[in-house]
DRENMIKE-532996 format. One record per atom (N, C-alpha, C): residue number from 1; residue in three letters; x, y, z. Coordinates in nm, 4 decimals, always signed. Layout:
<site num="NUM" residu="ALA" x="X" y="Y" z="Z"/>
...
//
This chain:
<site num="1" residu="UNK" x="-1.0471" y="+1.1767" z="-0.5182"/>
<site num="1" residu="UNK" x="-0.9154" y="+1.2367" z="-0.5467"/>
<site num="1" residu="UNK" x="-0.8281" y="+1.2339" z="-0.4220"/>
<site num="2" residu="UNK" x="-0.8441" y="+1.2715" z="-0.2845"/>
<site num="2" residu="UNK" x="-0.8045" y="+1.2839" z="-0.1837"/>
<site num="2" residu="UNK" x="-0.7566" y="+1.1100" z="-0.1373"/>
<site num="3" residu="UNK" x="-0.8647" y="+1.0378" z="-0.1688"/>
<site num="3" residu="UNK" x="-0.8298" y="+0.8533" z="-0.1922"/>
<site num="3" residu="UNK" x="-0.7336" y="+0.8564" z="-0.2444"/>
<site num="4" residu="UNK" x="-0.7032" y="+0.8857" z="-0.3450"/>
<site num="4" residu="UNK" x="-0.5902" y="+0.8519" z="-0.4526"/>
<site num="4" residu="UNK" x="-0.4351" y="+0.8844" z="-0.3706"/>
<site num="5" residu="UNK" x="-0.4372" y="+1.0194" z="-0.3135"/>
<site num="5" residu="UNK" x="-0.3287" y="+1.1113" z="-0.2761"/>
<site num="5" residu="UNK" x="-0.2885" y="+1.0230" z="-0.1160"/>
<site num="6" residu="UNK" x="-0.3767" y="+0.9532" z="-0.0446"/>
<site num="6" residu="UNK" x="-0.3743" y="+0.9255" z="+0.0274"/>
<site num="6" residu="UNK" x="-0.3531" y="+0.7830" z="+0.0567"/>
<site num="7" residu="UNK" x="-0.3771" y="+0.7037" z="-0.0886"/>
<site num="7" residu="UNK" x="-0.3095" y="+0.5212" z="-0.0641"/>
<site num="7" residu="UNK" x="-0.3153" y="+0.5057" z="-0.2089"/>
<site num="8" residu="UNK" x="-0.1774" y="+0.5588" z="-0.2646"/>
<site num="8" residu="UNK" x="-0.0787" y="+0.5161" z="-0.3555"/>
<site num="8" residu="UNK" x="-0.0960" y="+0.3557" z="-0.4583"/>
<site num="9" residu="UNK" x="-0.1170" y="+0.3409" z="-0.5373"/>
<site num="9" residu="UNK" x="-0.1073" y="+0.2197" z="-0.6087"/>
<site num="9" residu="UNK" x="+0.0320" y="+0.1637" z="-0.5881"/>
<site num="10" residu="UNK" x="-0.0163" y="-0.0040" z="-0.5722"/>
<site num="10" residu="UNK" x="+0.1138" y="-0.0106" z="-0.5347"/>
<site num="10" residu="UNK" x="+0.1407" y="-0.0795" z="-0.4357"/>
<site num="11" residu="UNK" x="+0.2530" y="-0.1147" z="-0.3857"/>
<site num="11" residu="UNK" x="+0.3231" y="-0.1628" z="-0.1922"/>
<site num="11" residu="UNK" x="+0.2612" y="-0.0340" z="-0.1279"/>
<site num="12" residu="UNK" x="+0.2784" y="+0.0792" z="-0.1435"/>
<site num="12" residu="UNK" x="+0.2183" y="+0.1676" z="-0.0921"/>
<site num="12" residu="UNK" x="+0.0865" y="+0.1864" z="-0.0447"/>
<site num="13" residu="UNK" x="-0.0097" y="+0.1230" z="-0.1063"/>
<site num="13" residu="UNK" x="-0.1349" y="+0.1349" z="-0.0875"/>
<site num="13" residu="UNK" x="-0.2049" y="+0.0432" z="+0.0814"/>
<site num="14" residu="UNK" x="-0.0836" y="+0.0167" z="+0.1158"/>
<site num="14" residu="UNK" x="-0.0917" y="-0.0362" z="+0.2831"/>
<site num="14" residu="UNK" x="-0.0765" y="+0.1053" z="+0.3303"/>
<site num="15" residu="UNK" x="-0.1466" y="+0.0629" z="+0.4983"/>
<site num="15" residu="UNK" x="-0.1542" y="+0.1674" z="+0.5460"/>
<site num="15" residu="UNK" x="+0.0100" y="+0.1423" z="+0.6464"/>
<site num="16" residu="UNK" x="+0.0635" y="+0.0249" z="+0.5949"/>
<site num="16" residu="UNK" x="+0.1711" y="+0.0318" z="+0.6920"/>
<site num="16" residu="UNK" x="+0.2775" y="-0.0668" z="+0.5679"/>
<site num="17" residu="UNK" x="+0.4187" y="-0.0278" z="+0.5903"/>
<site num="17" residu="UNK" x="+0.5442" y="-0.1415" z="+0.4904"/>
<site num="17" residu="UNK" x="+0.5251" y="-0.2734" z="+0.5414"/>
<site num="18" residu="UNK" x="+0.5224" y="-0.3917" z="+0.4380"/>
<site num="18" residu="UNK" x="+0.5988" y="-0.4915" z="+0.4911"/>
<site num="18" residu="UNK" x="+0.7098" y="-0.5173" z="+0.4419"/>
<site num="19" residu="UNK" x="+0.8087" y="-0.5067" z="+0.5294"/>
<site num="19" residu="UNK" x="+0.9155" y="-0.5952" z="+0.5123"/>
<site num="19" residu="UNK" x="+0.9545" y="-0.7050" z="+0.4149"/>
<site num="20" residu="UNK" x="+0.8717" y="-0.8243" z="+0.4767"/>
<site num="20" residu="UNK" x="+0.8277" y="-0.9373" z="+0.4405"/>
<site num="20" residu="UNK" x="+0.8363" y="-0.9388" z="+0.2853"/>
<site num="21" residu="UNK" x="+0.6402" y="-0.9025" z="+0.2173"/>
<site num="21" residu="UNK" x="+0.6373" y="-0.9126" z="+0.1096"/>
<site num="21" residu="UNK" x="+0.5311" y="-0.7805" z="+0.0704"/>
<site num="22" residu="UNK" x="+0.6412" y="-0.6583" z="+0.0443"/>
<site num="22" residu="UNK" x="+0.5622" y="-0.5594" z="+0.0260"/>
<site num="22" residu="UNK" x="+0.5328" y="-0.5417" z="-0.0656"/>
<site num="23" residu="UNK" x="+0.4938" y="-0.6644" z="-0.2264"/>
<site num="23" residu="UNK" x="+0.4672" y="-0.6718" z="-0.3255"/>
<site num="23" residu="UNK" x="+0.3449" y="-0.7333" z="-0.2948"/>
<site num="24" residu="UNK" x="+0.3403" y="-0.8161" z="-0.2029"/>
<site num="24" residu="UNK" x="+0.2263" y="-0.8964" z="-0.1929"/>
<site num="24" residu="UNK" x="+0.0985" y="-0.8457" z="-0.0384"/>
<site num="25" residu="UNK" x="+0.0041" y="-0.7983" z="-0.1137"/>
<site num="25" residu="UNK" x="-0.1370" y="-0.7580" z="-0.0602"/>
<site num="25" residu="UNK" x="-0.1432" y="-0.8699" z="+0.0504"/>
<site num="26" residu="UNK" x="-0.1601" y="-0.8296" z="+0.1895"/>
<site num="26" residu="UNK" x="-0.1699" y="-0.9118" z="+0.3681"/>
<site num="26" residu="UNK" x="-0.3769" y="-0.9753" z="+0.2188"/>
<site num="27" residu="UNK" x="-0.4122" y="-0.8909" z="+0.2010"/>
<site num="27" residu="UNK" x="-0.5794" y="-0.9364" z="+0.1782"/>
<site num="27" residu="UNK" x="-0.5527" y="-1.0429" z="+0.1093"/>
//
């Protein structure tokens, strides 16, 4: 639960924005 609250589904689920392509997962 604390996972969840803490990396967002989503562009969010980085621990940092990209700019770039914050639709698209760096993995």
């Amino acid at each position: 639960q604390v996972l969840r609250a803490y990396r967002p589904p989503g562009p969010a689920a980085r621990p940092y924005p990209t700019p770039k392509c914050p639709d698209t997962p760096k993995e």
